[in-house]
C-alpha positions, 0 to 999 in steps of 0.5 A: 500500500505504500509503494510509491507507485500504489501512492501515486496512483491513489493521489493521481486519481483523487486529483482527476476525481477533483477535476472532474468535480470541477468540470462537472460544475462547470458544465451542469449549468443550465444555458441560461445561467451561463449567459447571466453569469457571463453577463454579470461578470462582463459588467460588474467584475471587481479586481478581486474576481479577477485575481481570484479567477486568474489564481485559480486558472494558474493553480488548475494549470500548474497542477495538471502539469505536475500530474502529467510529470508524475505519470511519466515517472515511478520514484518516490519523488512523484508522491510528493509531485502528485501530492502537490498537483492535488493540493493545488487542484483544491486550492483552485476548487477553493477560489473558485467556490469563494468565487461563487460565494461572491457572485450571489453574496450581492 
């Protein structure tokens, strides 16, 4: 259970599980709250939406290179990449839920 590859493995697919949590949130809205959201976004986006959605994007990216890299390689190392492409996934899924939080806070 505590080969690196068994570790690896299991931290790879709970960052593709977040992922896909996040793609799926991204794709059940309805059309119609898409365009407000879009809308709105265009018309009363803050600075502080901004930071949070392109911190977030930096994150989700960083962290899909990261678990690109531990595929490719088997060693010890690649728990603590996986471990930190997760940690970087949640943190995105983080910003971007409090993103939400401040659309339907006004």
């Amino acid at each position: 259970m505590l080969d690196p590859r068994n570790m690896t493995l299991i931290l790879v697919v709970a960052a593709a599980f977040l992922l896909g949590g996040i793609i799926y949130i991204l794709v059940s809205a309805t059309p119609r709250e898409l365009q407000a959201f879009i809308i709105q976004h265009n018309m009363y986006q803050s600075i502080n939406e901004l930071i949070v959605v392109v911190v977030a994007y930096i994150f989700g990216a960083l962290s899909l290179i990261y678990m690109y890299s531990t595929m490719r390689k088997k060693s010890m190392e690649t728990i603590k990449t996986a471990g930190l492409a997760l940690l970087l996934l949640f943190i995105s899924l983080t910003m971007l839920s409090y993103l939400y939080y401040l659309k339907n806070a006004r």
